[in-house]
N, C-alpha and C positions, 0 to 999 in steps of 0.2 A: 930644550926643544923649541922654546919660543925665538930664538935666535936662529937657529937654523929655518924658520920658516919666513922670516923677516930678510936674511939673504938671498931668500931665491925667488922674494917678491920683485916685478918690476923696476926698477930704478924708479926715483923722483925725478922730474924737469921740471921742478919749479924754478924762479929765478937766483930764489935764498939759496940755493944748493948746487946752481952753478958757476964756475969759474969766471973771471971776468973776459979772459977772453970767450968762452960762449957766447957770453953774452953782447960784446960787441958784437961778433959773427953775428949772432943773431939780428943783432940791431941796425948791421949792414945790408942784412938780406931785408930787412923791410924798407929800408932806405931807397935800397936798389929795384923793387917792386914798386912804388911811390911813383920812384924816377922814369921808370920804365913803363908803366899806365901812361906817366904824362909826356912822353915823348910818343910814344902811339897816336896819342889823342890829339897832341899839335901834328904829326905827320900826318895824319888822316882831316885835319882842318886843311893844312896849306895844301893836301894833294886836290880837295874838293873847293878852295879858292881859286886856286891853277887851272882847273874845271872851267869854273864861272868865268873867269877870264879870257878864258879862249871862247865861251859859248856868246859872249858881250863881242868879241874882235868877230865871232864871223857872223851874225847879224847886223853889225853894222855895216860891214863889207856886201849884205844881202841886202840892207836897206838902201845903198848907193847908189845901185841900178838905176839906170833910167828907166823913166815907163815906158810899157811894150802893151801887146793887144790883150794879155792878160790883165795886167795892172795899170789904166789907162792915170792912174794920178800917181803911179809910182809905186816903191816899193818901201816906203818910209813907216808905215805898220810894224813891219817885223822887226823894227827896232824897239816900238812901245814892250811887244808881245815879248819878244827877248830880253829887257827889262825886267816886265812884269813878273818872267819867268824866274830869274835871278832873283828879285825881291821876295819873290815868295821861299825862296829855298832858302835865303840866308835868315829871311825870319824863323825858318824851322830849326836850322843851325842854331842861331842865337838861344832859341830855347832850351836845347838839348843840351847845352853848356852850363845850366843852371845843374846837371847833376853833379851831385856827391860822389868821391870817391871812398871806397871803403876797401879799407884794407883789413885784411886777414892776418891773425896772430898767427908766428913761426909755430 
């Protein structure tokens, strides 16, 4: 009687009791989760560098103006402020790269 309740228990998934291909499977799929967080994570860095790049080419292009009756010393500001603006975003980036990744057991 104690056998027949023991087969109709759950299976085990420990590691001891499975086969070694599972177990690469398994070690593939954390592998490729790993991989796959950090290919995200540099996609979303170079798409938001790509950003800053274009936002530095058209402020400077806005800073090149000649002075007109608005801006009678030019327009050479919105290059500081465009700047400014980039420095402070990539300082926020820079921090945010200090997180941990944590992966999850299959």
């Amino acid at each position: 009687m104690l056998s027949s309740k023991l087969t109709k228990s759950a299976p085990i998934t420990s590691l001891h009791t499975m086969s070694a291909g599972d177990k690469a499977l398994d070690r593939s799929r954390a592998v490729r989760r790993v991989l796959g967080g950090l290919l995200v994570a540099n996609i979303a860095a170079l798409v938001a560098k790509a950003v800053y790049n274009v936002l530095g080419l058209v402020v400077v292009r806005v800073a090149a103006h000649a002075p007109d009756e608005d801006h009678p010393y030019g327009h050479g500001k919105f290059e500081t402020l465009g700047a400014d603006a980039v420095e402070e975003r990539l300082k926020k980036d820079l921090e945010l790269e200090e997180v941990t990744v944590h992966v999850e057991p299959c």
